[in-house]
C-alpha positions as CSV (number, residue, x, y, z in Angstrom):
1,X,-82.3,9.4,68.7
2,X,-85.8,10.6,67.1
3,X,-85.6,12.2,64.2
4,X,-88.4,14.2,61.8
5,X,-88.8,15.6,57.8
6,X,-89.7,18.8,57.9
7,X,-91.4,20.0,55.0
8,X,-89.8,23.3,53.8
9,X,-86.1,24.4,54.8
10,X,-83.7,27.0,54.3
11,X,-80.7,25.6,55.6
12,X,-77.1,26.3,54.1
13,X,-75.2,24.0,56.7
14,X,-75.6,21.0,59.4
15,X,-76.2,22.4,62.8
16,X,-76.2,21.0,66.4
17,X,-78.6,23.4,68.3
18,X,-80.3,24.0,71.9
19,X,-83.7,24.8,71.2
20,X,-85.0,28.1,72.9
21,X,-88.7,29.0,73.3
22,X,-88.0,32.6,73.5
23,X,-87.4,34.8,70.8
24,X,-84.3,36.2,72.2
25,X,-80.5,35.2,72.8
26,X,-77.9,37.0,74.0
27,X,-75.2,34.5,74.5
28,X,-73.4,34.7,71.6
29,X,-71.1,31.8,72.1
30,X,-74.1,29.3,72.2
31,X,-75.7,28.2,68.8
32,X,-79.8,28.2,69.4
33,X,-82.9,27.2,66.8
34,X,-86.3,29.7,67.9
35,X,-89.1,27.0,68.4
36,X,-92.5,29.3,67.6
37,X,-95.7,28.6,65.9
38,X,-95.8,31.7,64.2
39,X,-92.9,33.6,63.0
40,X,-92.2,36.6,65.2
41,X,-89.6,38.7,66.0
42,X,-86.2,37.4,67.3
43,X,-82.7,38.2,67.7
44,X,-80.0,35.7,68.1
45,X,-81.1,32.5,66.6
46,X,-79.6,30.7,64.4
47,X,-82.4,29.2,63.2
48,X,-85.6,29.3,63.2
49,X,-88.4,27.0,63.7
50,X,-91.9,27.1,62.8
51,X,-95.2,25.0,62.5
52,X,-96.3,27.8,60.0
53,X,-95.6,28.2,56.4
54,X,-92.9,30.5,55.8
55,X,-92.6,33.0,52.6
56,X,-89.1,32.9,51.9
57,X,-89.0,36.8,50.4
58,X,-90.1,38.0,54.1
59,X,-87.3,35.9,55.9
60,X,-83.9,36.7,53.2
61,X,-81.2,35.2,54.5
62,X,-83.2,33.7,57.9
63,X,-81.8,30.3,58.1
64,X,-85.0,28.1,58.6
65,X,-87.4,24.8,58.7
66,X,-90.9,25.7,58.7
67,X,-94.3,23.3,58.0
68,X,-92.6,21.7,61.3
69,X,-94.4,18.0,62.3
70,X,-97.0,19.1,65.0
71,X,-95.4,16.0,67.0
72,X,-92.2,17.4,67.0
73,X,-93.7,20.7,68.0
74,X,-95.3,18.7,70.9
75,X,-92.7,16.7,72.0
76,X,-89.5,19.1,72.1
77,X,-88.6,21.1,74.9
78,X,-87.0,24.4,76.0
79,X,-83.1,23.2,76.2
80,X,-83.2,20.0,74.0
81,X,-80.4,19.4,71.4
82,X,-81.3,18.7,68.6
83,X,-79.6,18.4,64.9
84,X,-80.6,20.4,61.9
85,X,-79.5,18.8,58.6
86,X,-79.6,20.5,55.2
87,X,-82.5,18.4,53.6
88,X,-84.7,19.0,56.8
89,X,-84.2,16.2,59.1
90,X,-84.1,17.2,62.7
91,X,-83.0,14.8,64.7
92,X,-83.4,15.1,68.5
93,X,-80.1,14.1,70.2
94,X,-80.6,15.1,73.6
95,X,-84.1,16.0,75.5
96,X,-83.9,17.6,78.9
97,X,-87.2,16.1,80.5
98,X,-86.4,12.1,79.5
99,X,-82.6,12.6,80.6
100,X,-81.6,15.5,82.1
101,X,-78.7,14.0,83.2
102,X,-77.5,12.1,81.0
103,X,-76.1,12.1,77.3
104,X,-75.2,10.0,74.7
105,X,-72.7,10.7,71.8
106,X,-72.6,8.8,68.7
107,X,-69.1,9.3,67.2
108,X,-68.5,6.3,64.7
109,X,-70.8,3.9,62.3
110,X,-67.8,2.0,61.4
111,X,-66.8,-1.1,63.3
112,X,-64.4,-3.9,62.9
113,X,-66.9,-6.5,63.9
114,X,-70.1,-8.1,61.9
115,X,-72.1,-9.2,65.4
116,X,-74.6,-11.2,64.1
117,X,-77.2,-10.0,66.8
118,X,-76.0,-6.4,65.8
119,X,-78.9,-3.4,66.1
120,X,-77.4,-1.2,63.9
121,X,-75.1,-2.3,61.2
122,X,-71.8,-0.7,60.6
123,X,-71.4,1.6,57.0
124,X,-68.5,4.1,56.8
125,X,-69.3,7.2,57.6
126,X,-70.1,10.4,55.4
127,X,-68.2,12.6,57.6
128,X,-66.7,13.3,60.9
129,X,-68.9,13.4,64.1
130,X,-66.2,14.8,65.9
131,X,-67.7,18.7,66.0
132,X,-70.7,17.7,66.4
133,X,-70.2,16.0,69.4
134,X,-68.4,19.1,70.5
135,X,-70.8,21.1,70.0
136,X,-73.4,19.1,72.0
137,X,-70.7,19.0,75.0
138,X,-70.4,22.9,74.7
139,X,-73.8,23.3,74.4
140,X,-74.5,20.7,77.6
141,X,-71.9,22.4,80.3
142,X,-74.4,24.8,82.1
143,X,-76.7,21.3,82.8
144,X,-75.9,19.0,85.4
145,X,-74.9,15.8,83.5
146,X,-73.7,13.2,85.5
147,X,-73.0,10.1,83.3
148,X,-71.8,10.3,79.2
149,X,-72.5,7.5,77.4
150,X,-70.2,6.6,74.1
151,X,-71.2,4.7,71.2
152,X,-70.9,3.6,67.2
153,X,-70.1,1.2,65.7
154,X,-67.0,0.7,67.4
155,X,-65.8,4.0,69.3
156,X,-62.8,2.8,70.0
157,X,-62.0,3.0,66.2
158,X,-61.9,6.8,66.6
159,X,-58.7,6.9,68.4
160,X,-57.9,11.0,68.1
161,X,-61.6,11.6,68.2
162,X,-61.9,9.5,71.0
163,X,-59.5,11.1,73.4
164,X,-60.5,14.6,72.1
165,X,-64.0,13.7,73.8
166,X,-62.6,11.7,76.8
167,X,-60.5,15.3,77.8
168,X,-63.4,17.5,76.8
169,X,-65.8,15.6,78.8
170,X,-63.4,15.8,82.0
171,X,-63.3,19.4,81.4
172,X,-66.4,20.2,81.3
173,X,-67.9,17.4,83.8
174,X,-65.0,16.3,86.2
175,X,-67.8,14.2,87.8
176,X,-69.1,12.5,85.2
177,X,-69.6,8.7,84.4
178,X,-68.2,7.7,81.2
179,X,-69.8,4.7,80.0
180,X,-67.8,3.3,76.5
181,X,-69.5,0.5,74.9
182,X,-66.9,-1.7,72.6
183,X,-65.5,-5.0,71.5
184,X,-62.6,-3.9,73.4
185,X,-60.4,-5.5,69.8
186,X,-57.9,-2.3,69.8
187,X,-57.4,-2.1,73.6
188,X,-55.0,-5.3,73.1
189,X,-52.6,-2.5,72.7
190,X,-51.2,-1.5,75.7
191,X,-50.4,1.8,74.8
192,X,-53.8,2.5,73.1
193,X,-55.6,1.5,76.3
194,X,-53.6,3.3,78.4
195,X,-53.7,6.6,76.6
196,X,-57.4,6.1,76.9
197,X,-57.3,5.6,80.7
198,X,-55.3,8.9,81.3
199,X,-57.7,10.6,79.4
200,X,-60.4,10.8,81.6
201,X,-60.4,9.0,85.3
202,X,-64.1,7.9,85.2
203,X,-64.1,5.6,82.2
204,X,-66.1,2.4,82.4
205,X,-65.4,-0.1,79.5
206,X,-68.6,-1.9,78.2
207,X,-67.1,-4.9,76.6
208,X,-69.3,-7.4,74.5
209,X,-68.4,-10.8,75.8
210,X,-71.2,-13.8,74.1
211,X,-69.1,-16.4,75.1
212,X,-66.6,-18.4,76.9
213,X,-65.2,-20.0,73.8
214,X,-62.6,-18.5,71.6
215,X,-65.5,-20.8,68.4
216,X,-68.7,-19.6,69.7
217,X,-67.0,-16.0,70.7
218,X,-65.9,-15.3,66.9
219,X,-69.1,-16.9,65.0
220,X,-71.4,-14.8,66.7
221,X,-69.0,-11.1,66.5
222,X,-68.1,-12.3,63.0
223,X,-64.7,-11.4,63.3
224,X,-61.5,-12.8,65.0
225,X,-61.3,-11.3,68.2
226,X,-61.5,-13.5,70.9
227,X,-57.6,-13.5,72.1
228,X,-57.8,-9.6,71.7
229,X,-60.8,-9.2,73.9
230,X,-59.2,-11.1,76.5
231,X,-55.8,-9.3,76.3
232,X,-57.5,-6.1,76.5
233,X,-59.2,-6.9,79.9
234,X,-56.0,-8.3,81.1
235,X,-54.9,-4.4,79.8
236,X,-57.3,-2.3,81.6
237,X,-57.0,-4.9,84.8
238,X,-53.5,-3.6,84.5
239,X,-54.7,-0.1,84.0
240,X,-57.1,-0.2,87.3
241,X,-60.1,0.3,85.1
242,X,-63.6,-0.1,85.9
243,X,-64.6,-2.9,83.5
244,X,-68.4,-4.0,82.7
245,X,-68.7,-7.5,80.4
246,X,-71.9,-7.5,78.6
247,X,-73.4,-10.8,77.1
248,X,-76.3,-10.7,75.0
249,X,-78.4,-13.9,74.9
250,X,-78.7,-15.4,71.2
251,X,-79.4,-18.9,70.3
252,X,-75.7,-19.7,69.9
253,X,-75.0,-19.0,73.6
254,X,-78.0,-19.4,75.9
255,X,-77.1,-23.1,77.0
256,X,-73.8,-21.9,77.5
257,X,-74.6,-19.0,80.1
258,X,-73.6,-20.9,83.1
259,X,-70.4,-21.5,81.8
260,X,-69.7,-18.1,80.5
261,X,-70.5,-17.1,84.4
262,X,-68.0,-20.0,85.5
263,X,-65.1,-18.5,82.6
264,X,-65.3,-15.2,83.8
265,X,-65.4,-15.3,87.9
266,X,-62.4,-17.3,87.2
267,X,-60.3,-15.7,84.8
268,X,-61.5,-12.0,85.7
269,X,-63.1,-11.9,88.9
270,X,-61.4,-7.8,89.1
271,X,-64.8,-6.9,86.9
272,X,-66.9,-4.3,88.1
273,X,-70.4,-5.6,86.8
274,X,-71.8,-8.5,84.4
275,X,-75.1,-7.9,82.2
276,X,-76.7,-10.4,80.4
277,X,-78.9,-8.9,77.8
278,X,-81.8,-9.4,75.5
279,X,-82.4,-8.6,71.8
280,X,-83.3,-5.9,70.0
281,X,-84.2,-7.6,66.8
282,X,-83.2,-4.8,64.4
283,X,-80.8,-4.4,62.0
284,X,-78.7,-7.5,61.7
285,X,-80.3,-9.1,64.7
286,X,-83.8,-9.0,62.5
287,X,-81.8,-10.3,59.5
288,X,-80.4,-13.3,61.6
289,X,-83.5,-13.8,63.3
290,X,-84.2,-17.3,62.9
291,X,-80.3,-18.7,62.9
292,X,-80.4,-16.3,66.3
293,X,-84.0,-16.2,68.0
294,X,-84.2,-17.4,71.6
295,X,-87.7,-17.0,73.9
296,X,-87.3,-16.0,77.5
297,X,-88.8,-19.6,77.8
298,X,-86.4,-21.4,76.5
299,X,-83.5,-19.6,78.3
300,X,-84.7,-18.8,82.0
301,X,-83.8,-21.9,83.5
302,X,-80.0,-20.9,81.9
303,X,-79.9,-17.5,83.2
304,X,-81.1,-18.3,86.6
305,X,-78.6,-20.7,87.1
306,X,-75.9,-18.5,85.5
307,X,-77.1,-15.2,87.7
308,X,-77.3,-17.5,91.1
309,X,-73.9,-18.3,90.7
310,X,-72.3,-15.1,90.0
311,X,-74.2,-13.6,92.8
312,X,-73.3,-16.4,95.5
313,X,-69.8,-15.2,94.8
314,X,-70.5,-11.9,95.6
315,X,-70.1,-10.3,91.7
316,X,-71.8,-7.4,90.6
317,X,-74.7,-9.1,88.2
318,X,-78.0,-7.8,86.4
319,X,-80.2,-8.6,83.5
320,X,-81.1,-5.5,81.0
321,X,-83.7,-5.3,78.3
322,X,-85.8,-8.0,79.5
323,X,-89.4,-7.4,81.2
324,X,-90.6,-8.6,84.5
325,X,-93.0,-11.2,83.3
326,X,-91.3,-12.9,80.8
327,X,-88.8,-14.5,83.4
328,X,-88.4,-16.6,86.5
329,X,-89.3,-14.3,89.6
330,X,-86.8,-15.3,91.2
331,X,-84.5,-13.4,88.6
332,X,-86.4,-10.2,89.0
333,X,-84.1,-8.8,91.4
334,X,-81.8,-8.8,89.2
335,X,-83.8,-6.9,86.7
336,X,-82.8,-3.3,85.7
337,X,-84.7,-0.4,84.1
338,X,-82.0,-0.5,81.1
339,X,-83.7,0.7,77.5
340,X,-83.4,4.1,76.7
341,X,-86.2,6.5,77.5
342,X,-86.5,7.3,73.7
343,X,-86.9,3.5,72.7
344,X,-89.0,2.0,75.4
345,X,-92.3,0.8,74.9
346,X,-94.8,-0.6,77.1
347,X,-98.1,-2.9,75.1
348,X,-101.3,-2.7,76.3
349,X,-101.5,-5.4,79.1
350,X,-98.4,-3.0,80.7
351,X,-100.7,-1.0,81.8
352,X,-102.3,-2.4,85.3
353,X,-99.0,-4.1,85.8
354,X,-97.2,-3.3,89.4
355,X,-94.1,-3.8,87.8
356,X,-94.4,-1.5,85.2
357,X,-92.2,1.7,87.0
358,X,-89.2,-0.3,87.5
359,X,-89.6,-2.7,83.9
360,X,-87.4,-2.3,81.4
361,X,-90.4,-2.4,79.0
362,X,-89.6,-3.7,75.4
363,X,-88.1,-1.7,72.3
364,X,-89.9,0.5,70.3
365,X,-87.5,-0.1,67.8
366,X,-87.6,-3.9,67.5
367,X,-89.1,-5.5,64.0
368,X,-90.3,-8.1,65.7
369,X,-93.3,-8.7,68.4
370,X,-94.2,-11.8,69.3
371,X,-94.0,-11.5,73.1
372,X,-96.3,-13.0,75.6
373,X,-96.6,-9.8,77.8
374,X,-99.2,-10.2,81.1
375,X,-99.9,-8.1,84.2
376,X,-98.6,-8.6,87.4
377,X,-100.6,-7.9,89.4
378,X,-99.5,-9.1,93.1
């Protein structure tokens, strides 16, 4: 999510809006912001948006955030979401070129974990997400959105929330992929997890999984939830979900990896698809950094031994958030285009690299860079 200050506002109320570069709309069930250099005449908006300076005697009661950033201006698109806030933040949620078919929806900060490699660290939330996540479904059924992403904190904290957007989803995309990313702690409960799975048929369950070890496990989620993880896999097996185990390399587990391949084609060998993952060293994982930091170096020779063996027994394997030349080549098969559009950077020496279309790149978003990019160039 990008977000911008605006410098003047006249905004009574949070909205979620699809931006419009015309100055009219006549569907009256769909909420729309008027993106326009200069203020002209317009019917239908909600609100509207300007790179101009506004004289609030002209515009009454014309909701509205002018002095707009010219690099919002620039970068925002006909059919974007985007949210309005009442001190004039607008945050883009959704933009139509990057991902036009796909959407993420952000419905909880809390969490019942303390990861210690955490990007965004959990605070209680100031109110409920729950319309405006609505309102971005509603807003997204005439485009062609083929996978929903689900994400906090910990989603699966929002139980009535949570269904609410499972059944909405189906309605409005009986097609679509739903991708929930979660410590899985709740779905211990059998009846939680299955009420879930009815929900919507197209659930996949993202489950954080560092490590093999009920010790290692709980020291790096910072919570006690080892047993329940593994109960709630045993639930969905039971359920016939599609189930993805995500481990995210960290000092405390890279010499480790092979074994966490070894736990899990043995005790669930019914999973759809393993990731291994690198950093993004924000939020708690840039307050951790040196009890967590790892180098691609110094865990290649792990991970290639852990992917080789997954893959000779015919699981579903990849790597995500890790570029091309920081690793073995023979793990670059393996390799997956996996950081968000909005967060993905590529440095200088990117540039002439072959690699660079399919790369993952690095984050934007990360606090710290001391990566050894190079070309490929063969």
């Amino acid at each position: 999510m990008t977000n911008y200050k605006a410098l003047k506002f006249n905004i009574k109320k949070m909205h979620i809006l699809q931006v419009k570069k015309t100055p009219y709309n006549f569907n009256i069930k769909k909420e729309t912001a008027f993106l326009t250099k200069n203020i002209s005449f317009n019917i239908g908006h909600d609100i509207i948006l300007t790179t101009s300076n506004i004289d609030s005697r002209k515009v009454k009661n014309q909701e509205y955030v002018s002095e707009i950033d010219t690099d919002f201006y620039n970068k925002i698109s006909d059919g974007d979401i985007i949210e309005v806030l009442n001190d004039g933040t607008i945050n883009i949620l959704w933009e139509k070129k990057l991902t036009p078919n796909d959407i993420t929806l952000f419905i909880t900060n809390q969490c019942n974990a303390n990861c210690i490699m955490c990007p965004q660290p959990p605070k209680k939330d100031e109110y409920s997400l729950l319309d405006m996540n609505m309102n971005i479904l509603n807003n997204l059924k005439n485009e062609p959105i083929t996978k929903i992403g689900i994400t906090g904190g910990e989603p699966i904290l929002k139980e009535n929330d949570l269904l609410q957007l499972l059944k909405k989803s189906y309605e409005l995309y009986p097609l679509a992929k739903i991708d929930i990313l979660t410590n899985a702690k709740k779905l211990s409960n059998f009846t939680y997890a299955k009420n879930l799975a009815i929900s919507n048929p197209n659930i996949k369950f993202c489950i954080s999984f560092p490590s093999d070890n009920e010790d290692d496990f709980n020291k790096i989620l910072k919570s006690n939830i080892y047993s329940d993880a593994i109960f709630a896999i045993q639930n969905l097996a039971l359920l016939r979900q599609d189930i993805e185990l995500r481990v995210v390399i960290v000092n405390q587990n890279y010499k480790r990896l092979l074994n966490i391949s070894e736990f899990i084609y043995r005790n669930f060998p019914f999973v759809s698809h393993i990731a291994f993952m690198g950093m993004e060293v924000i939020g708690y994982a840039y307050d951790n950094y040196e009890l967590i930091k790892v180098s691609p170096s110094e865990f290649s020779d792990n991970l290639l031994d852990a992917v080789r063996f997954l893959n000779q027994r015919q699981m579903n394997v990849s790597i995500y958030n890790l570029p091309y030349c920081l690793l073995d080549n023979r793990l670059w098969r393996f390799l997956r285009n996996s950081i968000s559009s909005w967060k993905q950077n590529f440095e200088t020496e990117c540039n002439l690299c072959t690699k660079k279309n399919s790369c993952s790149g690095i984050f934007s978003t990360t606090q710290v860079k001391n990566y050894n990019l190079k070309s490929i160039t063969s």
